[in-house]
PAZAPA-4460 file (N, C-alpha, C; in steps of 0.05 Angstrom, whole numbers, plus 32768, in hexadecimal, padded with zeros to 4 digits):
% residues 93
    n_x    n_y    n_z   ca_x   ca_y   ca_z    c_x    c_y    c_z   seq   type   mol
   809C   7FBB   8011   8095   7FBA   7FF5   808E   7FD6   7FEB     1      X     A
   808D   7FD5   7FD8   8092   7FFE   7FC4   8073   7FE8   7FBE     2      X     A
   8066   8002   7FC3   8054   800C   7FAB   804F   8009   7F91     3      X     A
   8037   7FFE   7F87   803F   7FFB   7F65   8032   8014   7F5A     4      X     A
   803D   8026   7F45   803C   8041   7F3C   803A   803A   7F1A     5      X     A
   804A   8024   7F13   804E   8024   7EF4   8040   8006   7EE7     6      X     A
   8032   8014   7ED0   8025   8003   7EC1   802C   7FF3   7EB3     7      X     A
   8033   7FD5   7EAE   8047   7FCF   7EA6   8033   7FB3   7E97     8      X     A
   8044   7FA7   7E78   8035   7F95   7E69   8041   7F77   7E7A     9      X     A
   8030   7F6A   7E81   803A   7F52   7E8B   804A   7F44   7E74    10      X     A
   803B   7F41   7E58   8047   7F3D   7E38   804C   7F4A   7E31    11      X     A
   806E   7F54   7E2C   807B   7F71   7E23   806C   7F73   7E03    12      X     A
   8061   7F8F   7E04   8052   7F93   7DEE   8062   7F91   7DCF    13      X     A
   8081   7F99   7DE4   8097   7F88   7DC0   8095   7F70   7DB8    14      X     A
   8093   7F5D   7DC6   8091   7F40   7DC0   8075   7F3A   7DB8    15      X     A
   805A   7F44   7DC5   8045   7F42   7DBF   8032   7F5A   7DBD    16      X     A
   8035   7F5D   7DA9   8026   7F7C   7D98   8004   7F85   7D9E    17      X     A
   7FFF   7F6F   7D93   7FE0   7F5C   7DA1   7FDA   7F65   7DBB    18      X     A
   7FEB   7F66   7DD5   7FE7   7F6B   7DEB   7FEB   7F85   7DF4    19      X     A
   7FF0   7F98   7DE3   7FED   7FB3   7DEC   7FD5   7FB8   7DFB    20      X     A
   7FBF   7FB7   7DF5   7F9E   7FBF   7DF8   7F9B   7FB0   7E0C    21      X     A
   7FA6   7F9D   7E0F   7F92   7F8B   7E1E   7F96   7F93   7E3F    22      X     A
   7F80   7F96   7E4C   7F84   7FA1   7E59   7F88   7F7B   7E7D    23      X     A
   7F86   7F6A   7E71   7F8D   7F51   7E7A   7FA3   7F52   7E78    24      X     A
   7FBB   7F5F   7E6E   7FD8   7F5B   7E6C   7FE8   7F77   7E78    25      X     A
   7FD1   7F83   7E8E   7FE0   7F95   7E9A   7FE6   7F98   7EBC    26      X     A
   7FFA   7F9C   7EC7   7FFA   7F98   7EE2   8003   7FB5   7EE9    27      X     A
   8001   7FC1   7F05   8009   7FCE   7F11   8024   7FC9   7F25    28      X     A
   8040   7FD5   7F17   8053   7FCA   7F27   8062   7FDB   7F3E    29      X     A
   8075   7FDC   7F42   8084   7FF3   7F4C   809D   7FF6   7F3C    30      X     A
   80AE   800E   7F36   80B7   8012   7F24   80D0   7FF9   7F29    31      X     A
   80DF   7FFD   7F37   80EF   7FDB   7F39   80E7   7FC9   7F32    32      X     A
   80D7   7FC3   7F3D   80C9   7FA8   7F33   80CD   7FA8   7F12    33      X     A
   80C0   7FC3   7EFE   80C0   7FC8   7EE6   80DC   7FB6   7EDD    34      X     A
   80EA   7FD3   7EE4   8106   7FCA   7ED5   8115   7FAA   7EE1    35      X     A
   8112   7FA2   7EF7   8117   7F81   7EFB   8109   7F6E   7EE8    36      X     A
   80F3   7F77   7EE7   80E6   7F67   7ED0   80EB   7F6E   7EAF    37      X     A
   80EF   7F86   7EAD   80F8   7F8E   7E89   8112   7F89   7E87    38      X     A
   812A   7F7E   7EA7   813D   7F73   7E98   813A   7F58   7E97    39      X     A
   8125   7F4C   7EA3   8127   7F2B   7EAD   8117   7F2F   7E88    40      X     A
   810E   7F39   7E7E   80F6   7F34   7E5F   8113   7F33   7E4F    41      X     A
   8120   7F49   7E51   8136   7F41   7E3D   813F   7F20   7E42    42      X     A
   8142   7F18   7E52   8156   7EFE   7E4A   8140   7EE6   7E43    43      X     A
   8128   7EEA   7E47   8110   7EDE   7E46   8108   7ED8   7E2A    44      X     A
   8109   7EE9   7E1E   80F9   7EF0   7E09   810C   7EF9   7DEE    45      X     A
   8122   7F0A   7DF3   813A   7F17   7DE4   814F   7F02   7DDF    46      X     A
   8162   7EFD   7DCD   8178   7EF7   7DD1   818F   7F07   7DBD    47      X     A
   819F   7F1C   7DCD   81AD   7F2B   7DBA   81A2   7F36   7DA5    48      X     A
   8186   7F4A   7DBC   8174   7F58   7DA8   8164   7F53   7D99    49      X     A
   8166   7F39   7D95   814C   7F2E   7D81   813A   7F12   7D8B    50      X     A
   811E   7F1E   7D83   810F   7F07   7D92   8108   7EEF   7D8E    51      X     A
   8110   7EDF   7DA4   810F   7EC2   7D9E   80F0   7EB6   7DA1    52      X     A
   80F3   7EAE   7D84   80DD   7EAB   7D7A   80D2   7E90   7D88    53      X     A
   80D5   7E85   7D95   80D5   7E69   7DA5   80CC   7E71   7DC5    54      X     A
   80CF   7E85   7DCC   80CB   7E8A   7DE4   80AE   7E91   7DED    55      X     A
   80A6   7E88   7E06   8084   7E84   7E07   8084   7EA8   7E12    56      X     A
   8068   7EAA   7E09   8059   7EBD   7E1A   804D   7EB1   7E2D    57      X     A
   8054   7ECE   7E4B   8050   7EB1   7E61   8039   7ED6   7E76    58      X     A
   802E   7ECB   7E71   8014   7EDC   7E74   800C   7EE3   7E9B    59      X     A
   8011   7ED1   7EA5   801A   7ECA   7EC2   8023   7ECF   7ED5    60      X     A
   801C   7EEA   7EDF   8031   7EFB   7EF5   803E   7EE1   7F03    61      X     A
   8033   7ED1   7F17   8044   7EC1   7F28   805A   7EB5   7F1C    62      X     A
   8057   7E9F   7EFC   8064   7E9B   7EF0   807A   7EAD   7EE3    63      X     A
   8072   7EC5   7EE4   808D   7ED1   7EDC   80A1   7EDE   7EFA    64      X     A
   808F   7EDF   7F0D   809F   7EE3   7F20   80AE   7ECF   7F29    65      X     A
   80A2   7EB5   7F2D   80B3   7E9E   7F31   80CB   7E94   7F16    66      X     A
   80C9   7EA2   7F00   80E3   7E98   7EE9   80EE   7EAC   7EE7    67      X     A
   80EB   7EC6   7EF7   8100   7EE3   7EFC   810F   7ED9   7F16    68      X     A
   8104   7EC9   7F27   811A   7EC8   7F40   812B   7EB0   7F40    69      X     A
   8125   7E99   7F28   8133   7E83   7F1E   8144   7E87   7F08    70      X     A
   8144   7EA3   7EFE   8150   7EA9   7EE1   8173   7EB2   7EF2    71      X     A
   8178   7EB4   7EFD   818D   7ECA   7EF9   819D   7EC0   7F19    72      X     A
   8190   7EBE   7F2C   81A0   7EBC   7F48   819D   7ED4   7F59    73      X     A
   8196   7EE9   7F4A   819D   7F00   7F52   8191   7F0C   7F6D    74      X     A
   819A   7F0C   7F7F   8192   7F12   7F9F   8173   7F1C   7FA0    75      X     A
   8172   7F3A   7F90   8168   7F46   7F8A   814C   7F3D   7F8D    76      X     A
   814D   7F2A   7F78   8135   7F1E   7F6B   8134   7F09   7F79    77      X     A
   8143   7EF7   7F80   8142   7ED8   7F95   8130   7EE3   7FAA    78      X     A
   813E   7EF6   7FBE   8137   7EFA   7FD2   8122   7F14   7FDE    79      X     A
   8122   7F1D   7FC6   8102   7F30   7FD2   80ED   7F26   7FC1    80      X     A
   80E9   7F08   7FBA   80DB   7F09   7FAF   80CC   7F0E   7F8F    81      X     A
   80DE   7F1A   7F85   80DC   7F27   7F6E   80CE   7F34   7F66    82      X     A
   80BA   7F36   7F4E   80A3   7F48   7F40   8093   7F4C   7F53    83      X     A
   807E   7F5E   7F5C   8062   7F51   7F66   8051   7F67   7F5B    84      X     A
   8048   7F53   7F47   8029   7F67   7F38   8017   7F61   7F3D    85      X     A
   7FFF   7F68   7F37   7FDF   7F5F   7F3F   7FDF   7F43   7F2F    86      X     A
   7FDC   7F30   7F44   7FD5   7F11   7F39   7FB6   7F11   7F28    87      X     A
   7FB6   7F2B   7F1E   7F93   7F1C   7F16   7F8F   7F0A   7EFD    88      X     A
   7FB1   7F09   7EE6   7FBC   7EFA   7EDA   7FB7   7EE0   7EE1    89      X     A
   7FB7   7ED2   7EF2   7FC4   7EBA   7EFB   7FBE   7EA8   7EF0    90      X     A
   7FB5   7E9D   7EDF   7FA3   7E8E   7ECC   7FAF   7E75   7EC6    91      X     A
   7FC4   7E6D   7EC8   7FDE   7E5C   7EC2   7FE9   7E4F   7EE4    92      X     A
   7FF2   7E36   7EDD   7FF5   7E2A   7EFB   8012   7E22   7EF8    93      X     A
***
């Protein structure tokens, strides 16, 4: 496992503005992890650039690691596991 180096919004601060500051909406990732997860937010959250206004904020490292390795198939993400940020999020079952 890499190291986590990059500070990253569990609630992308585009979708939720509100969550810039908060310092409950920040994990320590590794930079992969980053970008696996800012492309797994696009399909999450985006559709053809604009945000779907219907889509939950999901605040939940586990939860988002478990609907990044169910989103897509992608080896990548299936099989290492996916994201792993500080669970101190976990708040959600």
């Amino acid at each position: 496992m890499t190291q986590g180096n990059t500070i990253d919004h569990t609630i992308p601060i585009n979708f939720d503005p509100t969550k810039k500051d908060d310092v409950n909406n920040l994990n320590v990732i590794c930079p992969e992890c980053h970008r696996l997860k800012t492309d797994w937010e696009h399909k999450h959250y985006y559709l053809h650039g604009k945000r779907i206004v219907s889509a939950e904020a999901i605040s939940n490292v586990k939860e988002v690691n478990y609907l990044m390795r169910q989103s897509d198939g992608d080896p990548q993400t299936s099989n290492s596991g996916g994201f792993k940020g500080n669970t101190k999020n976990s708040n959600r079952s």
